[in-house]
C-alpha positions as CSV (number, residue, x, y, z in Angstrom):
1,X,0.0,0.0,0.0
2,X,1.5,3.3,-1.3
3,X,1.3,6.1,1.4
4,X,-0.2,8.5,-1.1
5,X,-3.2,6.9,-0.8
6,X,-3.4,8.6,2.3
7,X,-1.6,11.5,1.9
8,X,-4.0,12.4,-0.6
9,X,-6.8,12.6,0.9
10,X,-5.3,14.2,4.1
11,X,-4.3,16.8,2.2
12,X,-7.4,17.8,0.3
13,X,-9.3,17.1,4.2
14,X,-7.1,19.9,5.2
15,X,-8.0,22.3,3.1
16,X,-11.2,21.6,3.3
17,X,-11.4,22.1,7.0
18,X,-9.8,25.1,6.4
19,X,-11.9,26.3,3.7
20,X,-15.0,25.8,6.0
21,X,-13.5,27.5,9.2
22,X,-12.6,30.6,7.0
23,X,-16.4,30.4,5.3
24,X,-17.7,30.0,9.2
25,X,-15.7,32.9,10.3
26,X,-16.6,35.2,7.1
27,X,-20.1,34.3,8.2
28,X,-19.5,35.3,11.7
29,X,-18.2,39.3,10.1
30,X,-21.3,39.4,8.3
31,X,-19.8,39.0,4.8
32,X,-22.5,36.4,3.8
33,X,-21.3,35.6,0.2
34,X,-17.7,35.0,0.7
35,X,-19.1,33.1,3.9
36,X,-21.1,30.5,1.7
37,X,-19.2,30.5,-0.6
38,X,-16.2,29.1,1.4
39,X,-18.8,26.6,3.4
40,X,-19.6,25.0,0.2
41,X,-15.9,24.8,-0.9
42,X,-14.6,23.4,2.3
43,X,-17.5,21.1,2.7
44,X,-17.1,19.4,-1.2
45,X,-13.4,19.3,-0.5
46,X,-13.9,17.5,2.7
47,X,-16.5,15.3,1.0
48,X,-13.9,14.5,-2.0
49,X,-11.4,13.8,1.0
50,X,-13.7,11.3,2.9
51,X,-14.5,9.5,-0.8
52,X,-10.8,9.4,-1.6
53,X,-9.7,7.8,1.8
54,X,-12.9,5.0,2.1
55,X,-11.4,4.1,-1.4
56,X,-8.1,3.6,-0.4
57,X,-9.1,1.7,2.9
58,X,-11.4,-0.5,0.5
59,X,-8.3,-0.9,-1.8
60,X,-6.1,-1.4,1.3
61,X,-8.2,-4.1,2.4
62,X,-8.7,-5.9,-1.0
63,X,-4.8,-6.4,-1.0
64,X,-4.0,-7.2,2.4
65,X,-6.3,-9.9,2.4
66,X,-5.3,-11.4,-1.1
67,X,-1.6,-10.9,-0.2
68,X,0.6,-13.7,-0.7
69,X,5.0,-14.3,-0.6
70,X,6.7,-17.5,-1.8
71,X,7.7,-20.3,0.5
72,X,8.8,-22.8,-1.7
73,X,10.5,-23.7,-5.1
74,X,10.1,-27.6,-6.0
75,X,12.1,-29.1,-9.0
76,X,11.4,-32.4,-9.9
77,X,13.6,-34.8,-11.7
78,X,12.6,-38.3,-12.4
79,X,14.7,-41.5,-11.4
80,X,12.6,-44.2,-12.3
81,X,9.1,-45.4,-12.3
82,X,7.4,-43.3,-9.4
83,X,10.2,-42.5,-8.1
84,X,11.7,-38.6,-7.9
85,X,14.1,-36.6,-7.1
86,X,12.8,-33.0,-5.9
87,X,15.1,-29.8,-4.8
88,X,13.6,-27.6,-2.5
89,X,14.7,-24.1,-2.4
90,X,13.6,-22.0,0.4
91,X,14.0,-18.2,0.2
92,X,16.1,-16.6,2.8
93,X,15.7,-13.4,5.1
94,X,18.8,-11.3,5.3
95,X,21.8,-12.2,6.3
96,X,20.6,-14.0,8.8
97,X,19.2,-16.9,7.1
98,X,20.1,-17.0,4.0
99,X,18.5,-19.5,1.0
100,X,18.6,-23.1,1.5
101,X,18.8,-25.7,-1.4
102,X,18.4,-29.6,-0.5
103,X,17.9,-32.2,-2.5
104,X,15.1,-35.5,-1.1
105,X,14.5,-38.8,-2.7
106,X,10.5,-39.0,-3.0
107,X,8.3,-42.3,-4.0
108,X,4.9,-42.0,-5.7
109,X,3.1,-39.9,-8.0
110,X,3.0,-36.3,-6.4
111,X,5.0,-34.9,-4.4
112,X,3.1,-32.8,-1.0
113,X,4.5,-30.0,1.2
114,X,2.9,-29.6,4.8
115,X,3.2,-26.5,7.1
116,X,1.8,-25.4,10.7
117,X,-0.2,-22.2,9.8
118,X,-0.8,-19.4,11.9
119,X,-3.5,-17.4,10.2
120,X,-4.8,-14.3,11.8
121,X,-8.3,-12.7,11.7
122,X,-8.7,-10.1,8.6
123,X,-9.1,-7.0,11.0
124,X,-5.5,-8.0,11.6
125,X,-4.4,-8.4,8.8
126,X,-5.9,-5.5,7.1
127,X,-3.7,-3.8,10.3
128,X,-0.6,-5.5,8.4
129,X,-0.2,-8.9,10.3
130,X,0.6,-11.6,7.7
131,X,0.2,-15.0,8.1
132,X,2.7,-16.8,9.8
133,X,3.9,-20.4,8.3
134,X,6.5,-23.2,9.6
135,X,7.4,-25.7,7.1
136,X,6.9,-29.9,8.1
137,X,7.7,-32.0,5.8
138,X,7.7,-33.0,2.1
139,X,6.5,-36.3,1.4
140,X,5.6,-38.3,-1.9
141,X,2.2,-39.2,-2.1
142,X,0.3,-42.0,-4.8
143,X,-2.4,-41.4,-6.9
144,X,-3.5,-44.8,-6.0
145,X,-4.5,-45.7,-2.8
146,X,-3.9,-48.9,-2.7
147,X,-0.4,-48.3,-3.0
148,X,-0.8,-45.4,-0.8
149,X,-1.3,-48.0,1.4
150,X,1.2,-50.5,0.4
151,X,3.6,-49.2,-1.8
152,X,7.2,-47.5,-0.4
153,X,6.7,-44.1,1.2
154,X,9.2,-41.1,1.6
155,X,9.1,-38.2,3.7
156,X,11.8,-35.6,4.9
157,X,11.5,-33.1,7.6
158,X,11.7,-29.0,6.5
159,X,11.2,-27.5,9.7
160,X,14.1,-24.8,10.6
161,X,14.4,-24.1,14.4
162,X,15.6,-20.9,15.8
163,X,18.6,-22.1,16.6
164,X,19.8,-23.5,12.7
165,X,19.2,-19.7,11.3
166,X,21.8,-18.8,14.3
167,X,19.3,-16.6,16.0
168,X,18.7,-17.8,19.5
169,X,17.3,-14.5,20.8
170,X,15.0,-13.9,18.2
171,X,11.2,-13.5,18.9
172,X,8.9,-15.9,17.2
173,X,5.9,-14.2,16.0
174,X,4.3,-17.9,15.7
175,X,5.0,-18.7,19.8
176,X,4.2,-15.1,20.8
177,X,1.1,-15.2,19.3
178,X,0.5,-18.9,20.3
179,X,1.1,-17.3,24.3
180,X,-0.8,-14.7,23.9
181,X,-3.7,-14.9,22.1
182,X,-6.4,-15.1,25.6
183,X,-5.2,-11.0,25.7
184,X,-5.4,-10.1,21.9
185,X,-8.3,-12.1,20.1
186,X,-6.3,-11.9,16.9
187,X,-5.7,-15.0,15.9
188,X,-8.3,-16.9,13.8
189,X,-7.1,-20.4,13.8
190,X,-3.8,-22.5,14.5
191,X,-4.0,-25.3,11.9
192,X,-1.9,-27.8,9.4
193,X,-2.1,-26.9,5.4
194,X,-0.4,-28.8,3.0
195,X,-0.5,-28.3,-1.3
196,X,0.6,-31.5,-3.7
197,X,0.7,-31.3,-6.9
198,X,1.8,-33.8,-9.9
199,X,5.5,-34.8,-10.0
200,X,7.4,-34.8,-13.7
201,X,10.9,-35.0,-14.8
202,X,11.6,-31.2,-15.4
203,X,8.5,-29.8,-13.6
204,X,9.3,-27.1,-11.6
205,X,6.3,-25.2,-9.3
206,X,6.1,-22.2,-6.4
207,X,4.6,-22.5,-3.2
208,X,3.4,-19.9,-1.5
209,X,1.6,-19.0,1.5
210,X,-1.8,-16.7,1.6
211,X,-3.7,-15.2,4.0
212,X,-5.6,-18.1,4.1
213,X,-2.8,-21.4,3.8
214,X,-0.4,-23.0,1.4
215,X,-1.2,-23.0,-2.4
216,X,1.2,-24.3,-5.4
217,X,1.2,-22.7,-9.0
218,X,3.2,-24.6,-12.1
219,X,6.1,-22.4,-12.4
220,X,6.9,-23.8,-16.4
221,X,5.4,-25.8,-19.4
222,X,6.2,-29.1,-18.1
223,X,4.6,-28.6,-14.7
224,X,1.6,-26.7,-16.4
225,X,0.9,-29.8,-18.6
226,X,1.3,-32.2,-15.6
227,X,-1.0,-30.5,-13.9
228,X,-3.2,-29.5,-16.9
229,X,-7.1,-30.7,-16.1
230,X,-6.8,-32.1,-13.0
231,X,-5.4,-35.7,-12.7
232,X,-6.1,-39.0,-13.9
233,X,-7.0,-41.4,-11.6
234,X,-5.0,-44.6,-11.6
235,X,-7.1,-47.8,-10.7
């Protein structure tokens, strides 16, 4: 949200309210003309002002609550039957943690990425409170669930702690809010997400996290056509 969108319309407030207090006090010398005439004016530019600013709280809102930031990038590179190799590259934050690439063996026909959510109510977020996210696991998963059932499985753990970024003292919005929330009703829910999508040899996709959990777009052609209408069901 660009602070013009408020600026703006505190501005043209301004002068209105001072338009109208200069119309008042014309009024108040008995110059009755100039004294309407700078009512009206302050009034329509206090008007103008209000309209700007409930459209920019209305546009504020629209984008806080579809914001979204990556979490994830997932390559996939095929082995042999059902069987993949993905590399997961996490984005980093500073200095302090920087990106992390790893590489994990996965069985089956998709691969899936799980993650404790944290996802606040929308008056907060509308505030600027985003939703908070802590990577599980990545696991393969099988169309089939018969050999979901029987077939080998795979899964790796993803969670960082505190203490691999380096950053013992830092504050964890996830466990503050976790501690707190009896005092501040902000948080909607505490829940586990998880996206899966098709795996390929060559598909590449994004995770990222919304305001509302974990979603996955195909980030080329060979993910887009694995993915293209859905999947077929194998018997």
């Amino acid at each position: 949200m660009v602070w013009w969108w408020w600026i703006v319309p505190a501005v043209v407030g301004l002068i209105g309210l001072v338009l109208l207090f200069r119309g008042l006090g014309a009024l108040f010398r008995g110059k009755l003309v100039s004294g309407l005439l700078g009512g009206v004016s302050g009034a329509g530019f206090m008007a103008v002002a209000a309209i700007a600013a409930l459209l920019a709280l209305d546009i504020q809102t629209y984008s806080r609550l579809v914001y979204e930031r990556p979490v994830a990038t997932i390559t996939t590179r095929q082995l042999g039957p059902q069987y993949y190799e993905a590399t997961v590259i996490q984005p980093g934050n500073g200095e302090n943690m920087p990106a992390a690439t790893n590489l994990y063996p996965l069985h089956g026909d998709e691969w899936r990425i799980e993650a404790q959510v944290l996802k606040w109510k929308p008056w907060a977020n509308v505030l600027g409170l985003n939703t908070q996210y802590r990577l599980d696991r990545l696991s393969g998963r099988y169309q089939s669930i018969q050999q979901e059932i029987n077939a080998e499985r795979s899964v790796h753990p993803l969670s960082m702690t505190e203490a691999d970024n380096g950053l013992p003292w830092k504050i964890s919005t996830w466990d503050t809010a976790r501690k707190y929330r009896k005092y501040v009703d902000a948080v909607d829910t505490l829940y586990g997400g998880a996206a899966y999508m098709p795996m390929a040899d060559g598909a590449r996709y994004d995770v990222w996290i919304t305001q509302s959990g974990l979603i996955a777009r195909p980030a080329n052609d060979v993910a887009r056509n694995a993915s293209a209408g859905g999947w077929v069901s194998v018997d």
